[in-house]
C-alpha positions in Angstrom: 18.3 -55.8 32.3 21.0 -52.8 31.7 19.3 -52.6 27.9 15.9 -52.5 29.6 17.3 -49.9 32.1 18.4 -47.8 29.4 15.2 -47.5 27.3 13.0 -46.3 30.5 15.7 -43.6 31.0 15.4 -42.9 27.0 11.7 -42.9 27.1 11.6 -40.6 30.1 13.4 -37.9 28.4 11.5 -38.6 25.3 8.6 -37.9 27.2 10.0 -34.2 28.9 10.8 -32.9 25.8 7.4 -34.1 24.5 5.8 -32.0 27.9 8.2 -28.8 27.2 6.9 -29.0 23.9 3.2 -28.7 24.6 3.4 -26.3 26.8 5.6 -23.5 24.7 4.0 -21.1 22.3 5.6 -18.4 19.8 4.2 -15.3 18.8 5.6 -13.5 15.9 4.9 -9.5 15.1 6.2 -7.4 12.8 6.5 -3.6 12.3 8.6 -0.7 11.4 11.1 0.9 13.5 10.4 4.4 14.4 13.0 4.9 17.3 10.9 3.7 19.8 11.4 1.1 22.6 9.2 -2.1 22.8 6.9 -2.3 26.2 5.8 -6.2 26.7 3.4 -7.1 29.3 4.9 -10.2 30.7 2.6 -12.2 32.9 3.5 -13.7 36.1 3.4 -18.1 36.6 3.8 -20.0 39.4 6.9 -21.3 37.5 8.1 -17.8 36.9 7.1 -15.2 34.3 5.5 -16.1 30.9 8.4 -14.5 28.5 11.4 -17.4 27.8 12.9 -15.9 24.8 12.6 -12.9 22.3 14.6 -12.3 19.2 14.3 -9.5 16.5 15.6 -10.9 12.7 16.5 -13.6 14.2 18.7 -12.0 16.6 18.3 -13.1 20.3 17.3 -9.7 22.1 19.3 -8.8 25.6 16.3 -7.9 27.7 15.1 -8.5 31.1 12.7 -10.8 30.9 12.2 -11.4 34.8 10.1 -8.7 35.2 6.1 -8.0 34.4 6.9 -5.2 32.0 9.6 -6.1 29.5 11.1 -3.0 27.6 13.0 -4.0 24.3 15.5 -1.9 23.0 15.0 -2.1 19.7 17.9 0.5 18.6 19.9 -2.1 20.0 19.1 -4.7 17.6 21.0 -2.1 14.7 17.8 -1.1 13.6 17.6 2.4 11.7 14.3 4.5 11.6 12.0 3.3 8.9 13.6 -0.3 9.1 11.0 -3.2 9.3 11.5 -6.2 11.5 10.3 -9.3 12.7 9.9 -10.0 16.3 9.3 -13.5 17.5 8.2 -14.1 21.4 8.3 -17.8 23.1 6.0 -18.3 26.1 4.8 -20.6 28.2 1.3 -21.0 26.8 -0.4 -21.2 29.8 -0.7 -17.3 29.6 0.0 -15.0 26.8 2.3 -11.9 26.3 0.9 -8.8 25.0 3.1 -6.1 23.1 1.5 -2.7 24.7 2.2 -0.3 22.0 2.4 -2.4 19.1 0.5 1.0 17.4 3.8 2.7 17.6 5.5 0.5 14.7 2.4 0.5 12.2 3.8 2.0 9.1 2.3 5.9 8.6 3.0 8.4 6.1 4.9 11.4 7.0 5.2 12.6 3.3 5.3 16.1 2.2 4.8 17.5 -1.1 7.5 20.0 -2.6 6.3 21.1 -6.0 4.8 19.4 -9.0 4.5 20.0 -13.0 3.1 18.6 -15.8 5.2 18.6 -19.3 3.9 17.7 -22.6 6.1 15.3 -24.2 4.4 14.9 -28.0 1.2 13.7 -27.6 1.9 12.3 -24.5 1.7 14.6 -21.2 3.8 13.3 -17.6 3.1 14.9 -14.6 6.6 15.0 -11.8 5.9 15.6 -8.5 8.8 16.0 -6.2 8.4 14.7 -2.1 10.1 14.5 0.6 10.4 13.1 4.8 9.4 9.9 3.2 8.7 7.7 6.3 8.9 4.5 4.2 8.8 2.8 0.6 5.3 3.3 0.6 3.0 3.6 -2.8 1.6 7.6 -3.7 -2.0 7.0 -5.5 -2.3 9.8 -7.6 -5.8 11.4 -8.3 -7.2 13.8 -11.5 -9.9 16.0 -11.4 -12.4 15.3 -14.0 -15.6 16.6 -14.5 -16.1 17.5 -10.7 -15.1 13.6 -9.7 -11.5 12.6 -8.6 -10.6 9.8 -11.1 -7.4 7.4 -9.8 -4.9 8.1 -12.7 -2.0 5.9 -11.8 0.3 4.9 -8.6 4.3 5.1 -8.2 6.1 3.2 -5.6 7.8 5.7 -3.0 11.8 5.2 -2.4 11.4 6.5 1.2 13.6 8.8 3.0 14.2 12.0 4.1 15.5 13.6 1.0 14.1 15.3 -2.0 12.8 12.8 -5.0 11.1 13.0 -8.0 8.7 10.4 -9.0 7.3 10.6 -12.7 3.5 9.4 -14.5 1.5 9.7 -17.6 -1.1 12.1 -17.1 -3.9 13.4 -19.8 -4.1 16.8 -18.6 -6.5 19.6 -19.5 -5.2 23.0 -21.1 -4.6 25.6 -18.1 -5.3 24.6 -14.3 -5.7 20.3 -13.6 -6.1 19.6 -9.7 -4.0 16.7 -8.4 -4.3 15.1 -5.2 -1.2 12.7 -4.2 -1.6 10.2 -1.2 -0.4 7.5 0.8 -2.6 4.9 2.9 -1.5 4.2 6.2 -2.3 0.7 8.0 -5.4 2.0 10.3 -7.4 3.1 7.2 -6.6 6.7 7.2 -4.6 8.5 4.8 -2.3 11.5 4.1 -2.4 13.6 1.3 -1.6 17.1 -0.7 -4.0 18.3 -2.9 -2.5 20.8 -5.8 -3.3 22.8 -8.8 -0.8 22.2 -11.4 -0.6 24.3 -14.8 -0.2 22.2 -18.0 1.1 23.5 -20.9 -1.0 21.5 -23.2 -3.0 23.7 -25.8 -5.3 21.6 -27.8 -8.7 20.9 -26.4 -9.5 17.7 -27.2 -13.0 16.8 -28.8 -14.6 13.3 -29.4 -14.4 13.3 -33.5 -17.1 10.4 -33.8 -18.2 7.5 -32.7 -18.0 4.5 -35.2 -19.9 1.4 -35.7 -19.6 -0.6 -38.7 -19.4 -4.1 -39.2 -15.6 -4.4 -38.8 -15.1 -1.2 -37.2 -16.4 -0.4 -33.8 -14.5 2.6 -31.8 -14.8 6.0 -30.7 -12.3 8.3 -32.4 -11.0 12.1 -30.4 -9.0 14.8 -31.9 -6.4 13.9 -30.0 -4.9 12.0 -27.0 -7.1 12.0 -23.9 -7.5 10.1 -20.9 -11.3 8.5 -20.8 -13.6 6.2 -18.9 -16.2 4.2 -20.0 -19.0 3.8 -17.8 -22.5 1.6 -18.0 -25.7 3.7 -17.8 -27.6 1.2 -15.8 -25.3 0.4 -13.0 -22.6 3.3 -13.3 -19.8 0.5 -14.0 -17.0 2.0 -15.2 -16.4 -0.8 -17.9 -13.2 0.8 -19.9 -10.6 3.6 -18.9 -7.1 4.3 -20.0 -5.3 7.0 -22.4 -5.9 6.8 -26.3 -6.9 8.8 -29.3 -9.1 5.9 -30.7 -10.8 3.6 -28.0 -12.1 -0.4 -29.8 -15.1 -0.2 -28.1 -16.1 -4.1 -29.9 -15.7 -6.0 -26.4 -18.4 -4.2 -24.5 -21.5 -5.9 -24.7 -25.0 -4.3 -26.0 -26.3 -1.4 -23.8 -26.4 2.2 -23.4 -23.1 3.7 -22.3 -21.5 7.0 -20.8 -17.9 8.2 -22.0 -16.4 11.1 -19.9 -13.3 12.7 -21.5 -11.6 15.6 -20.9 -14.8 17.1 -18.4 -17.1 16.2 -20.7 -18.8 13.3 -21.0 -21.3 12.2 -23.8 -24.1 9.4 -23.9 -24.0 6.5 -26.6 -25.8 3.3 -27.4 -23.3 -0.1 -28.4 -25.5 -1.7 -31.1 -25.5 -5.4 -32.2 -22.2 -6.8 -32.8 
């Protein structure tokens, strides 16, 4: 009788936690920390409001949570600007909390460009572009110039921070005036960027030598080191691009072809293989 006493009382309590259970929800959100408070519409139950608990890196957050608007102090969580963090919520989920300006902690780029230069190292050229007011480590997309398109050259991670830095790529640059454009995406699509003219001191103007196509040779063959794309003259593919004084050509299947180099470009035909 005692045992059997026992085991409704068990099963009772089994059976609250199970109803707790069912009835709580978490919501998790993460951002970046850009001094800014946290504003959470809390909605109102017959049991009370729908906010039990909040926490911030797994840190339990000291708000007040009895109230239909709970502000979060994020600063008080130790967070610097530019930190990320995760934010989890439990609720009752018979309503749902809503973070009102969860805009304000989408990463965005607050970058701005302090000088740049290109250097020829050999037959290699690099171009260094120096930045600062980093709001994050974000990456910079760097974009060439070439023959009146904008042609994505290469992409650097950014350090972020305020201070000065230098970030470094290989660049194929023309002889005299190359326009670069540097930029960062944000999270909503838009983007911020610095377009430049940078002066190389490159002095050979490179020239595409010849085009081979023999039986165990097939490549095309410049003067000198150059950046070039290869692009199909059907569907206007780009099918190879990089930076080389001889390009093996022997993968791309039989068609006629564009290459653009320098800002020229010149129109050939890959034959049998």
């Amino acid at each position: 009788m005692y045992f059997n006493g026992i085991k409704k009382i068990f099963a009772i309590v089994i059976a609250c936690l199970s109803f707790v259970n069912v009835f709580s929800a978490e919501m998790e959100f993460s951002g970046m920390f850009f001094e800014q408070n946290m504003y959470i519409k809390n909605p109102s139950m017959e049991s009370g409001f729908c906010i039990k608990g909040i926490s911030v890196n797994g840190r339990t957050v000291n708000a007040n949570l009895n109230t239909g608007l709970v502000v979060v102090k994020l600063s008080e969580s130790g967070l610097k600007s530019g930190d990320t963090f995760t934010m989890k919520i439990n609720y009752d989920e018979n309503a749902i909390p809503v973070i009102i300006n969860k805009g304000a902690f989408v990463t965005k780029s607050t970058f701005v460009l302090v000088s740049a230069k290109i250097e020829i190292e050999g037959n290699d050229g690099k171009l260094y572009f120096t930045i600062k007011d980093e709001s994050s480590a974000m990456p910079f997309y760097i974009d060439h110039l070439r023959a009146n398109k904008w042609v994505r050259i290469g992409a650097v991670i950014g350090k972020g921070g305020k201070e000065e830095k230098t970030y470094e790529l290989p660049i194929a640059s023309f002889p005299g005036e190359n326009k670069i454009k540097i930029y960062q995406r944000n999270e909503d699509d838009t983007q911020r960027e610095f377009e430049t003219t940078v002066e190389s001191p490159k002095k050979e103007i490179v020239e595409l030598e010849k085009i081979v196509q023999k039986k165990t040779v097939k490549e095309i063959r410049f003067t000198g080191t150059t950046e070039y794309i290869i692009v199909d003259k059907e569907y206007g593919n780009a099918k190879m691009r990089g930076i080389a004084k001889k390009v093996d050509i022997a993968p791309l299947p039989k068609g006629k072809y564009f290459v653009s180099y320098e800002e020229k470009f010149k129109k050939f035909k890959r034959k049998k293989k």
